[in-house]
N, C-alpha and C positions, 0 to 999 in steps of 0.2 A: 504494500500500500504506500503512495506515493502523498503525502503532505507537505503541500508552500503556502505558504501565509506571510501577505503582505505588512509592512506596516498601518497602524492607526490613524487615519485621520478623522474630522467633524464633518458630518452630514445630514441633510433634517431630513428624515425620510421614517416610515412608517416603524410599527411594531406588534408583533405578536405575542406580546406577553400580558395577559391578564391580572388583575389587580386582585386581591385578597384582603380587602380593608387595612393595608395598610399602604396610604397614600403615598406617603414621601419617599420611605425606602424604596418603593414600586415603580415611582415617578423616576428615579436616578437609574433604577438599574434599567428600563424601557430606554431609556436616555445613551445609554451606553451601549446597549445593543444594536438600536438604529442608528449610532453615532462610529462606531467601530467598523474597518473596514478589512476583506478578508480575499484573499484568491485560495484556492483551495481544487485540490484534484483526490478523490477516494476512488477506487477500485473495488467491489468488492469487498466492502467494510462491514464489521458490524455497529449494529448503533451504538454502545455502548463504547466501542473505539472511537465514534464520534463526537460523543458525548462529551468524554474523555476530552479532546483534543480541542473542545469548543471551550473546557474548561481551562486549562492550561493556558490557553490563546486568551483569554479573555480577564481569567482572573478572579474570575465568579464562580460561584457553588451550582451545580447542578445536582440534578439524581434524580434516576432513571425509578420512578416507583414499582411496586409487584406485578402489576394488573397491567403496566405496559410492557416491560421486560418480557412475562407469559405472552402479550398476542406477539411482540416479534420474536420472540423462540417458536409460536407455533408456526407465524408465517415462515420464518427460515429465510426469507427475503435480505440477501445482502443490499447497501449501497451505493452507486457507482456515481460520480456527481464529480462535475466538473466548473467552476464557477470561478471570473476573474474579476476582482475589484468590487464587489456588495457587501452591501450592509450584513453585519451578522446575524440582525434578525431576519434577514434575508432569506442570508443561507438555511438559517435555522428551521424558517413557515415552509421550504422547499424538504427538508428533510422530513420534517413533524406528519405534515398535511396529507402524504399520500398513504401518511399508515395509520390517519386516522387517530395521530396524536397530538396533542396539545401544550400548552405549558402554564403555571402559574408557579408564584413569587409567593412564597411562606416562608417566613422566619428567616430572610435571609439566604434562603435558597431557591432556584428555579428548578420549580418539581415538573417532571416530564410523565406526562399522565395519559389516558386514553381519551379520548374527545366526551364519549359515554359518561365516562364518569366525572368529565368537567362539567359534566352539562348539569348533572343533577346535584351541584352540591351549589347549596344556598350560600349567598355574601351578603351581608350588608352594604351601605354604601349611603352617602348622602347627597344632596339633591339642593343646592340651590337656587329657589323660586321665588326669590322675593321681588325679582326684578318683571317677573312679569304676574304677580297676584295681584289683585282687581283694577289691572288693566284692560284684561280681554273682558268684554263684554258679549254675552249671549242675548241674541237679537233672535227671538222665537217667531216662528212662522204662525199662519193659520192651523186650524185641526180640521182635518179632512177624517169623517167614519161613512162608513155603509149601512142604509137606513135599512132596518131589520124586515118591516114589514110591506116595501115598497120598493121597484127598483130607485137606485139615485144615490148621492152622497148627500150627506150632510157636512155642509161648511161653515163655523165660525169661525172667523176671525176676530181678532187680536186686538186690541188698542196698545195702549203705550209702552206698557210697563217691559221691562229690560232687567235681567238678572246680571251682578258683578261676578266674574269669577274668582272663588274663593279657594280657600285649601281643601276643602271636603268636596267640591265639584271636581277641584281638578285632580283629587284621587280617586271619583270616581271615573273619569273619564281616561285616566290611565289604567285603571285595571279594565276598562270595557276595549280599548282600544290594543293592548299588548298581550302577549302573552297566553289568550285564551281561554284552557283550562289551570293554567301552573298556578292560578290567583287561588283555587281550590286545596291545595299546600296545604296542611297547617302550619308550615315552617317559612309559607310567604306571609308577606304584612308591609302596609304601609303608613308610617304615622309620620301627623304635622305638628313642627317645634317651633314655634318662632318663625315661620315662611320657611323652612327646610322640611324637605321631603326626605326620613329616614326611613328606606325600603330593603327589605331583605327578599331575595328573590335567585333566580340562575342567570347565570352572566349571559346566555343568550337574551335570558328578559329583560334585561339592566343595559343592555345594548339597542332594545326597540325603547326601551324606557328614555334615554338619551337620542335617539331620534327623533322621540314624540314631542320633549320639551323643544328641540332645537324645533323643530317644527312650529311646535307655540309661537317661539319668538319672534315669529316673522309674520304676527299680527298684533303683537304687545303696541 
């Protein structure tokens, strides 16, 4: 097996490392991942040779958990990967992704886990919303029903009144809007502190959950 690895230099570019409540150590090491630059030739590796080598090169804690070690021992699938000058998390989402693994930042290490089981474990995480609570306003349409005994609709409409958006509307309209059934949990939940939204939920959800605000904002 053939390994070169360039030097480090700064570059802003993506990340595949997911958060674990804990903010800043997560922010730094996501930082250094997309920031570190790597050419790299494997042959025929195993993962855990590459693991190995990501760690070394980088500086950082890795490890390979049980549940992903077992599926690539079952697959038997070597690595063969060729790449000149990427970000390391680069290299990393190119090695992770096609076998269906993932990664997260606990306690100072980046745990390499199966996707499966990233999926279903609950984070917390918080949410700032203050910047857009009762600015969006709900501007309610007419009510349209179908009249029981007759064909036709019944339509009243509306006069004035206008509801502000508050914390309890706009958690419910995040739990109608993401996620589906995972709101059904009893290990999800969403509570409001002071215009923050602290939700515990799976990092897919917390993913639609952050597109939905960003989405808000662009009617605040």
């Amino acid at each position: 097996m053939k390994l070169i690895a360039a030097l480090a230099v700064v570059a802003a570019c993506g990340s595949t490392l997911a958060q674990d409540g804990q903010a800043d150590p997560a922010r730094k090491v996501r930082d250094k991942l997309a920031s570190m630059r790597i050419t790299l030739d494997f042959k025929d590796a195993r993962l855990d040779e590459v693991i190995a080598y990501f760690q070394e090169y980088s500086g950082l804690n890795f490890h390979l958990d049980a549940d992903a070690r077992a599926k690539v021992d079952a697959d038997g699938a070597k690595i063969t990967l060729k790449l000149k000058d990427v970000s390391l998390s680069t290299a990393l989402k190119l090695i992770l992704n096609p076998r269906e693994l993932g990664c997260v930042y606990r306690n100072g290490v980046i745990v390499i886990a199966t996707r499966a089981g990233l999926g279903t474990q609950t984070v917390t995480r918080v949410y700032e919303v203050r910047d857009i609570l009762f600015r969006i306003q709900d501007f309610p349409g007419p009510t349209l029903g179908l009249k029981e005994s007759e064909p036709g609709v019944i339509f009243v409409p509306l006069e004035e009144p206008t509801s502000v958006f508050n914390e309890d509307s706009m958690a419910d309209l995040i739990k109608a809007s993401t996620g589906d059934r995972a709101w059904d949990d009893s290990s999800a939940s969403i509570q409001q502190i002071n215009g923050l939204l602290v939700i515990s939920q799976t990092r897919g959800v917390h993913d639609e959950v952050r597109r939905f605000l960003d989405l808000l904002r662009q009617y605040k």
